[in-house]
C-alpha positions as CSV (number, residue, x, y, z in Angstrom):
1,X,28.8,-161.8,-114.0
2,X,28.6,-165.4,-112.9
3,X,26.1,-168.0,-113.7
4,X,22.8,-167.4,-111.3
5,X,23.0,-163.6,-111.5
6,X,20.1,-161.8,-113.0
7,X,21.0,-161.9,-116.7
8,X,19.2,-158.8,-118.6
9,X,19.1,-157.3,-121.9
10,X,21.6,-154.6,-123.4
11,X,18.6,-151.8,-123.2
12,X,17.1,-153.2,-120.0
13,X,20.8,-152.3,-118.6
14,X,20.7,-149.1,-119.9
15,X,17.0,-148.2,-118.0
16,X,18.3,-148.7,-114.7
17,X,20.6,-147.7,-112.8
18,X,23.9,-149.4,-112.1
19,X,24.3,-150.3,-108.4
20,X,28.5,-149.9,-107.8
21,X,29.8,-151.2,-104.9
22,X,33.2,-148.9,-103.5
23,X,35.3,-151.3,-100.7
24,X,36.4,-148.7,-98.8
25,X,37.4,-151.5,-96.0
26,X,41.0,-150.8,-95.7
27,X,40.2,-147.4,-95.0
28,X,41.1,-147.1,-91.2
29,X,41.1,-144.4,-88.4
30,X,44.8,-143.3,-88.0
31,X,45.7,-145.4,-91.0
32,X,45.6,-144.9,-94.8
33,X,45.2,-141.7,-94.6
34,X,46.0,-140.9,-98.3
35,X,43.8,-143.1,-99.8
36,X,41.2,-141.9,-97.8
37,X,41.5,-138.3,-98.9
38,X,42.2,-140.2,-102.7
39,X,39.1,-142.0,-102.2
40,X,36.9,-139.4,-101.1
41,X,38.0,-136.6,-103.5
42,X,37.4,-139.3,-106.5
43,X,33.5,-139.9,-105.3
44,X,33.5,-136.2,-104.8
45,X,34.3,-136.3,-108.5
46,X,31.6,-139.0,-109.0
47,X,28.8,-137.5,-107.3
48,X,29.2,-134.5,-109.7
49,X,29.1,-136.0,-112.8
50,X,26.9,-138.8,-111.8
51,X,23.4,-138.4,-110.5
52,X,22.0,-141.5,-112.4
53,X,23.8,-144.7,-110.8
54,X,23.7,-146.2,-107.5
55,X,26.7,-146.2,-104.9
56,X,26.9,-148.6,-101.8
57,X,30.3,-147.6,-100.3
58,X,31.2,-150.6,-97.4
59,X,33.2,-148.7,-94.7
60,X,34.1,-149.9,-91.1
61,X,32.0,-148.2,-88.4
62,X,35.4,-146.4,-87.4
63,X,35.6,-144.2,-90.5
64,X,31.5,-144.3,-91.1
65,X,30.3,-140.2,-92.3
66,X,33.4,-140.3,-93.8
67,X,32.0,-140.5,-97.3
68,X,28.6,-139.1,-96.5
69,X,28.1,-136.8,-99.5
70,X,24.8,-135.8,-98.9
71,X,23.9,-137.3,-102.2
72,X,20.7,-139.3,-102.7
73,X,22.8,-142.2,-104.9
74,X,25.7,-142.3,-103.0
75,X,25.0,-143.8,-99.5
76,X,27.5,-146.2,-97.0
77,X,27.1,-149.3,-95.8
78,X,29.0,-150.1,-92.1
79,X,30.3,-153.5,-92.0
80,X,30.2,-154.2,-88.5
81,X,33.5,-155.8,-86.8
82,X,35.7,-154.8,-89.8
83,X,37.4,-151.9,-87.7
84,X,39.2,-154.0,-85.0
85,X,42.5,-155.1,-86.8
86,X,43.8,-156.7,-90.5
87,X,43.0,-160.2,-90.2
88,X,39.1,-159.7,-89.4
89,X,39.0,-157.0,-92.0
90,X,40.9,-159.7,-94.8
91,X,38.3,-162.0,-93.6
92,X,35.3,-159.6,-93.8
93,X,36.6,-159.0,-97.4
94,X,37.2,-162.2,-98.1
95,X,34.3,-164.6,-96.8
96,X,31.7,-162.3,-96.0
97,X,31.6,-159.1,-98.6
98,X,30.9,-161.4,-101.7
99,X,27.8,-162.4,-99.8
100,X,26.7,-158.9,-98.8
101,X,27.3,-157.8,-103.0
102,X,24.9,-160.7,-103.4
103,X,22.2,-159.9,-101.4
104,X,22.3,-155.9,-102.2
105,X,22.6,-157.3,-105.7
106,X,25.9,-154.9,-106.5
107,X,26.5,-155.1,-110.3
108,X,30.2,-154.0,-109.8
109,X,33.0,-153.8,-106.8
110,X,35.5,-151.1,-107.0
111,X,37.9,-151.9,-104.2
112,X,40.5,-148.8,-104.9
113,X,43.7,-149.9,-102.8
114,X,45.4,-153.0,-104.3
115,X,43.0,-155.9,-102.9
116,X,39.8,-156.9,-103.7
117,X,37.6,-160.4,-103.0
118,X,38.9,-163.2,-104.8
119,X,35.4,-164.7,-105.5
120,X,33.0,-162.4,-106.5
121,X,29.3,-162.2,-107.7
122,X,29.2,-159.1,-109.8
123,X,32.1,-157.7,-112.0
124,X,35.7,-156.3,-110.5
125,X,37.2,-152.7,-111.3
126,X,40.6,-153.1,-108.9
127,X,42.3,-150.0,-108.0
128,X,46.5,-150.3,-108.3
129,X,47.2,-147.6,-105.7
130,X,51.4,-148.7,-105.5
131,X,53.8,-151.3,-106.6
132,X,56.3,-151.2,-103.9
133,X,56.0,-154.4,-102.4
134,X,57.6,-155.1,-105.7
135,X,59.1,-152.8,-106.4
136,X,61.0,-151.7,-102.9
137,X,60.1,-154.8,-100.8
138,X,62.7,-153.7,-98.4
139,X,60.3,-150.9,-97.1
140,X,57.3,-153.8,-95.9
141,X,57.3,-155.9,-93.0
142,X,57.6,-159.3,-94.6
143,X,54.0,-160.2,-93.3
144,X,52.4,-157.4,-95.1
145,X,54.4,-158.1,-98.2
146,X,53.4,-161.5,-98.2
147,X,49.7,-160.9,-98.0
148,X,49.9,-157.7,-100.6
149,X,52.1,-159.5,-103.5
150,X,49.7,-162.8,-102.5
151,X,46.5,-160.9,-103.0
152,X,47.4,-158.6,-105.9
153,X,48.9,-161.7,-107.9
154,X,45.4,-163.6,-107.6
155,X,43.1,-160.0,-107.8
156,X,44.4,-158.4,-110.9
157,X,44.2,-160.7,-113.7
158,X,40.9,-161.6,-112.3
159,X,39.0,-158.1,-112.5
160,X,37.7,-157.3,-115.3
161,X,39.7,-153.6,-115.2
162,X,42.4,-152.4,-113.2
163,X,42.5,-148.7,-113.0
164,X,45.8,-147.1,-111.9
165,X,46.8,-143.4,-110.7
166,X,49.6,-143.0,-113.2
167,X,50.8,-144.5,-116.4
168,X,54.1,-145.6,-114.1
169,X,51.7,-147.7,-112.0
170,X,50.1,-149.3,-115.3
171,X,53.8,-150.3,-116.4
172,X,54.6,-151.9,-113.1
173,X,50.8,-153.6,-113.2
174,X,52.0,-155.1,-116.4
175,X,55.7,-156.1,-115.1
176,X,54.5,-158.0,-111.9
177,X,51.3,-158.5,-112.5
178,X,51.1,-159.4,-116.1
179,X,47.9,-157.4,-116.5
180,X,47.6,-156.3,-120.2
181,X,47.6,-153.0,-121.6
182,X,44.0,-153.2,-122.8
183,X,42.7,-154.3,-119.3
184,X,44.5,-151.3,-117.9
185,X,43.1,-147.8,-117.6
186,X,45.1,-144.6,-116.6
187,X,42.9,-141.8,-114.0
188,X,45.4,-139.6,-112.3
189,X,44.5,-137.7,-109.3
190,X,44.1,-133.8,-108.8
191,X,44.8,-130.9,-106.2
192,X,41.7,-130.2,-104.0
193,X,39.3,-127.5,-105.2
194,X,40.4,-125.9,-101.9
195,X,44.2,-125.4,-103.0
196,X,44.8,-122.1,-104.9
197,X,46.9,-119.5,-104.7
198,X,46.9,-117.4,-101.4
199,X,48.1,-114.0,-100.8
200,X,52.0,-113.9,-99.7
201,X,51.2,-111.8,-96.3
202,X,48.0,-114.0,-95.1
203,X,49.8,-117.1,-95.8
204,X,52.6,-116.3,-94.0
205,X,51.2,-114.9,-91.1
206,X,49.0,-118.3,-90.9
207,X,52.3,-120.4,-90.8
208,X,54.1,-118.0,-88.5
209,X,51.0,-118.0,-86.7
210,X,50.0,-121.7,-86.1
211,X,53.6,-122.9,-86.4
212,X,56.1,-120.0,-85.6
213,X,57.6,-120.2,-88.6
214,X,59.1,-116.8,-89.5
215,X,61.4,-116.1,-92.8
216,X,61.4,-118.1,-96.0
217,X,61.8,-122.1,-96.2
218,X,61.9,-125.0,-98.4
219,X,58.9,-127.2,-97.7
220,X,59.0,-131.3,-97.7
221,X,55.6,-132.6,-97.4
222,X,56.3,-136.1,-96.8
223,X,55.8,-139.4,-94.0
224,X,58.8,-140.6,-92.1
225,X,59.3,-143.3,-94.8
226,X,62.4,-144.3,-96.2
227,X,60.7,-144.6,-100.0
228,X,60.5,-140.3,-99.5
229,X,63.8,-139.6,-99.4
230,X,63.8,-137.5,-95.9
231,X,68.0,-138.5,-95.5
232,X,69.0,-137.3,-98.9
233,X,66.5,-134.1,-98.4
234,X,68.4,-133.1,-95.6
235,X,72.0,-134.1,-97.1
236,X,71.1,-131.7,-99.8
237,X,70.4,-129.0,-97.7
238,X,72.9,-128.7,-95.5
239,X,74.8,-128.7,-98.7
240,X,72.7,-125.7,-100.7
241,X,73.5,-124.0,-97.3
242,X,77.2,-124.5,-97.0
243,X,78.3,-124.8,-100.5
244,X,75.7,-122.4,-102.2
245,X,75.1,-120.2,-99.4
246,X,71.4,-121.1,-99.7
247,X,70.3,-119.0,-96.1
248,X,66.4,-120.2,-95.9
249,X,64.9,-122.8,-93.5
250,X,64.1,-126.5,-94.1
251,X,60.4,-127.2,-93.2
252,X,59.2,-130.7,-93.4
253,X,55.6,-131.7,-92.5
254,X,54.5,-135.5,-92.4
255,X,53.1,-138.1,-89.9
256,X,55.3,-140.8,-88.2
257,X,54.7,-143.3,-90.6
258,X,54.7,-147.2,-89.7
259,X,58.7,-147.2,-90.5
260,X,60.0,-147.6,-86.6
261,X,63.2,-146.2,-86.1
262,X,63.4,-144.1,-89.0
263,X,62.4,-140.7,-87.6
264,X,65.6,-141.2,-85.3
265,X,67.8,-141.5,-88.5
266,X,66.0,-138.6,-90.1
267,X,66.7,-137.0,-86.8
268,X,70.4,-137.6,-86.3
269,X,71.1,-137.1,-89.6
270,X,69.9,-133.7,-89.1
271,X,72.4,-133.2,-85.9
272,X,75.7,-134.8,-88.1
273,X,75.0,-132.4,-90.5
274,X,75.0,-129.4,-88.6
275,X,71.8,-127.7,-89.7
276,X,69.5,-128.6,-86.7
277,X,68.7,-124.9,-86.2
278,X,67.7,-124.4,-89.4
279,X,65.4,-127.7,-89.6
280,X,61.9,-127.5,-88.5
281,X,59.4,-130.5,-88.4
282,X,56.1,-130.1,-87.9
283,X,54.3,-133.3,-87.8
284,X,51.3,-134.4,-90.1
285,X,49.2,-131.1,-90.3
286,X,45.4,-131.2,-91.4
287,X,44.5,-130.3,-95.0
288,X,43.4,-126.9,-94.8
289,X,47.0,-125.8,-93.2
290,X,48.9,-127.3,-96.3
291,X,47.5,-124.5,-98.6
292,X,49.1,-121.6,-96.4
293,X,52.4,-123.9,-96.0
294,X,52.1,-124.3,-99.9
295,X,51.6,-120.7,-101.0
296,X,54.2,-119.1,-98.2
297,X,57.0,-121.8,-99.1
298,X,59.9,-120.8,-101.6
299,X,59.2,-124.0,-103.2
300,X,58.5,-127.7,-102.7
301,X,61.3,-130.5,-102.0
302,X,59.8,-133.5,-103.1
303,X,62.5,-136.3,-104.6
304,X,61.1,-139.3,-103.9
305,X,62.3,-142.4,-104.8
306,X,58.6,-144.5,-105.6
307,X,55.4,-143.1,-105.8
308,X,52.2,-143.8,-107.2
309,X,51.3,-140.2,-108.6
310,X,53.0,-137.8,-105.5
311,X,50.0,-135.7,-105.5
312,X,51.7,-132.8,-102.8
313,X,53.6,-132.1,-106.2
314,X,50.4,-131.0,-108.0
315,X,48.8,-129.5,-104.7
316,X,51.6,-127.2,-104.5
317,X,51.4,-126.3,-108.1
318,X,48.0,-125.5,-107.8
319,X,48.6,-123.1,-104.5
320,X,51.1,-121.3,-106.7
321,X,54.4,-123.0,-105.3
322,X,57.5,-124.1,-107.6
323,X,58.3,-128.0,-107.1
324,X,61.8,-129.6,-107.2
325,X,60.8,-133.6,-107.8
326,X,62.3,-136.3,-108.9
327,X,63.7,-137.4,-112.2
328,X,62.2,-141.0,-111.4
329,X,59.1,-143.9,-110.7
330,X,56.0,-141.4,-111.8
331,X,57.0,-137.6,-110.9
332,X,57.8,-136.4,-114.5
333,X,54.7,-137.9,-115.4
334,X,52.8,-136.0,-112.3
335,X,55.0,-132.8,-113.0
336,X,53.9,-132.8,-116.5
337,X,56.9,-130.3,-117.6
338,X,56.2,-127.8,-114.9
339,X,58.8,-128.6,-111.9
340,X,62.6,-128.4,-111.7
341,X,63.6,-132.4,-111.6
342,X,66.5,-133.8,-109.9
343,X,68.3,-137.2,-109.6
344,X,66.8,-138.6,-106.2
345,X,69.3,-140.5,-105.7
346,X,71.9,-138.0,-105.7
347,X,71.8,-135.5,-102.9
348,X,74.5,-133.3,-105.1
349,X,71.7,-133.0,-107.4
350,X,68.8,-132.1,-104.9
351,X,71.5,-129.5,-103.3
352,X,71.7,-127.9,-107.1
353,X,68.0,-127.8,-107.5
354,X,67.5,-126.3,-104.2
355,X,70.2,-123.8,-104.8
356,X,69.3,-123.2,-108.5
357,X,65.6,-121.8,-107.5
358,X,67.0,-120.1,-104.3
359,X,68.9,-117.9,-106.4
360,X,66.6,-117.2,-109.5
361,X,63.7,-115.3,-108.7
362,X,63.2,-115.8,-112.4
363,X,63.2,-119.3,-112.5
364,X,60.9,-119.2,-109.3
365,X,58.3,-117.5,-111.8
366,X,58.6,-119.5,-114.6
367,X,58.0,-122.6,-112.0
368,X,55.1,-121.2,-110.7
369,X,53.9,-120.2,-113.8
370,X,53.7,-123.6,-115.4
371,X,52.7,-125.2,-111.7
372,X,49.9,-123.3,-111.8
373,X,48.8,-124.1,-115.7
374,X,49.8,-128.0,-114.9
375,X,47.2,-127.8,-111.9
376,X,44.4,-126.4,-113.9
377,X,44.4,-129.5,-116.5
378,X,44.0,-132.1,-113.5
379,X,40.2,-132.4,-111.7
380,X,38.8,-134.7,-109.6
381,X,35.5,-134.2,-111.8
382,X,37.0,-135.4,-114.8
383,X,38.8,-138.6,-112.5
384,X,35.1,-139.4,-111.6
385,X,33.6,-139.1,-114.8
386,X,36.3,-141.3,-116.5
387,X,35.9,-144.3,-113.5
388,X,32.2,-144.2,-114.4
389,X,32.9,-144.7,-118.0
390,X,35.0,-147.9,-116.7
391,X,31.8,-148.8,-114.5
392,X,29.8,-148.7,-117.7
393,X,32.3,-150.6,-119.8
394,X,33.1,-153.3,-117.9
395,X,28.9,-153.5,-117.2
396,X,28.1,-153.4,-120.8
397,X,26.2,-150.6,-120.7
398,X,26.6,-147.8,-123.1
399,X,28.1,-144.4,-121.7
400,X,25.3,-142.2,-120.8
401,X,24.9,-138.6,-122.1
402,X,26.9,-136.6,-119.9
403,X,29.4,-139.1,-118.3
C-alpha cells in the first residue's frame, strides 16, 4: 500500500474486514459476454465461501444488477459515463478509479480481464484472462493490440498477484510478460451448477422444439472468430461424412463476433464443401438452452487453436456430453484426460475424431464417463475461496477459518 494509506497492525487487519474492490468496467452490454458470465460465476463462488469481507464491484450503469447477489457484503458501485465507448471507459479506469479506491478506502482492486489502473492506492490482484494479442496478434485490430500489449506490459509486473484461468495462461504471463512463477497463481473456471445431465427425450424435444433440430448432431459452441477454428470444423466434417460415412448433422451455436467478414468465409466454406444441408447455425443462444444442446448432442467439436481455459469443454462434460478438443494452447489441461484430442490444425485429424466417436458407442461412454467425473472436480466455490486466499495474501492478513 502506498505511503499516506492507513498503516495498521497484523491483528488489527485481521478484526476487520477486508474492503475488495472488483473492476468489472470492461464489462459491457453486447460485449464481453464471457467474462461477464466468468466474472459473475466466480463472485457467485465468493459470496459462498465468504461472508466476512467487503466487495465494491464498479460496473457501468449499462450492465448495473448484473452482479447484484443479494448479499449484504457484496454491493456495486455505477460509475457514471463509463458505458458510452472505450476511450472514456480507459480514462475512467485510468484517471478517475484510483481516486474513487481512495475515497471508499478499497484495500485491494481485482480488475479480472487483462487491465487494471496503472497508479493505484491499495494493492493490485490482475486477472490474465488471454494472451492472444501475443500470442495470435493477427486476430486484433492493431488499435486494440496496441492498447492491450501496452497496458498489460506496464499492469502485470506491477500488481502484487496475477491470477490466471489455466496453467497455459501463467506460462504465456511469464513469456511476455516476465511475471514470475511465484507472483503467479492458477484458479481454473467451472461448469455452472445449472449444467448436469438431462434426460435424452426432454433434451431433445427442447432443441427440436426451440430450434427444429431433429436427428443426432455434432455440436460447436463457438463465436465467429478465426482463433475457434469454425473453417477447419467444417473441413473436417464434410470429410467424416464423405470419407467415413459419418451421417449426423453439424450444429454450431455462437454470436457474430467482432471478426467482420469471417462469418461469410465460415459460410462459403460450408457451400464449397457441399454439406450446407447438413450444417445448421444457430446464433448465440442464452445459457439455459446450452444444457439441452449439451445433453442431446452426440458430442462436442471444440478444436480450438488459443484459449484461455475453453470452458464449453467442461460445461459439456458436466451435462453428460463427450468432447473432441484440441491437442494444443490449454485444452488438455481443461480436458483433464476426459476428451478425445485432436491436432487443430489438421482437419484430417478433427475428421478422425469425429468419425472415431460416431462409430463407437463405446468410446461415446467411456467419454462421457470421464466428462462427467472431470466436471465434478471443478466448482466455482472452490475458484472463490482460493481468489480470497490471494485477497488475504497479498493484504497480509492471515487466511481465516473457513476460506
Amino acid at each position: 500500500m502506498g505511503a499516506g494509506e492507513v498503516a495498521m497492525t497484523s491483528s488489527a487487519k485481521q478484526e476487520r474486514p477486508l474492503r475488495i474492490g472488483v473492476n468489472a468496467l470492461q464489462i459491457q452490454p453486447g460485449r464481453a459476454l464471457s467474462v461477464g458470465i466468468y466474472l459473475r460465476s466466480l463472485l457467485e463462488g465468493v459470496a459462498r465461501v465468504d461472508a466476512h469481507n467487503e466487495y465494491l464491484i464498479f460496473v457501468s450503469p449499462g450492465t448495473a444488477g448484473r452482479f447484484d447477489l443479494g448479499r449484504p457484503n457484496l454491493r456495486e458501485v455505477v460509475c457514471k459515463g463509463t458505458g458510452v465507448g472505450r476511450p472514456v471507459r480507459i480514462l475512467y479506469e485510468q484517471a478517475v478509479l484510483p481516486r474513487v479506491l481512495r475515497r471508499l478506502g478499497v484495500d485491494v482492486l481485482f480488475s479480472p480481464e487483462n487491465s487494471a489502473p496503472l497508479r493505484l492506492p491499495c494493492r493490485s490482484v490482475l486477472g490474465l484472462q488471454m494472451m492472444m494479442m501475443f500470442t495470435m496478434p493477427e486476430c486484433f485490430p492493431r488499435s486494440k493490440r496496441g492498447y492491450f500489449r501496452y497496458i498489460m506490459r506496464r499492469a502485470a509486473p506491477r500488481a502484487d498477484r496475477v491470477v490466471c484461468v489455466s496453467a497455459s495462461i501463467a506460462k504465456e504471463a511469464q513469456q511476455y510478460l516476465g511475471v514470475p512463477p511465484s507472483k503467479t497463481t492458477v484458479i481454473h473456471e467451472a461448469p455452472a451448477p445449472c449444467f448436469r445431465p438431462m434426460p435424452l427425450g426432454e433434451a431433445q424435444g427442447i432443441v427440436e422444439s426451440k430450434y427444429s433440430i431433429g436427428g443426432d448432431y455434432f455440436l460447436a459452441v463457438a463465436t465467429m472468430a478465426p482463433y475457434k477454428n469454425l473453417l477447419r470444423i467444417v473441413e473436417a466434417y464434410a470429410k467424416a461424412r464423405k470419407t467415413h460415412g459419418v451421417a449426423e448433422a453439424l450444429v454450431v451455436a455462437g454470436g457474430e463476433g467482432e471478426w467482420p467478414g469471417y462469418r461469410q468465409q465460415v459460410l462459403s466454406a460450408v457451400e464449397r464443401e457441399g454439406v450446407a444441408e447438413s450444417v445448421r447455425f444457430i446464433g448465440q443462444v442464452p445459457q439455459e438452452d446450452l444444457l439441452p444442446l449439451y445433453s442431446a448432442a452426440v458430442a462436442l467439436v471444440f478444436p480450438s487453436l488459443c484459449e484461455s481455459f475453453g470452458l464449453p469443454v467442461v460445461e459439456a462434460m458436466a451435462c453428460g456430453c463427450p468432447v473432441i478438443t484440441s491437442n494444443y494452447s490449454c485444452l488438455p489441461e481443461t480436458a483433464g484426460g476426459a476428451a478425445l484430442l485432436v491436432d487443430p490444425f489438421s482437419s484430417d485429424s478433427i475428421a478422425a475424431g469425429i468419425a472415431s466417436v460416431a462409430s463407437s458407442p463405446s468410446l461415446q461412454r467411456d467419454l462421457r464417463q470421464r466428462g462427467l467425473a472431470r466436471a465434478a472436480r471443478l466448482s466455482w466455490e472452490d475458484s472463490g475461496r482460493r481468489l480470497v486466499t490471494v485477497f488475504q495474501q497479498v493484504c497480509g492478513v492471515a487466511d481465516r477459518p473457513g476460506i
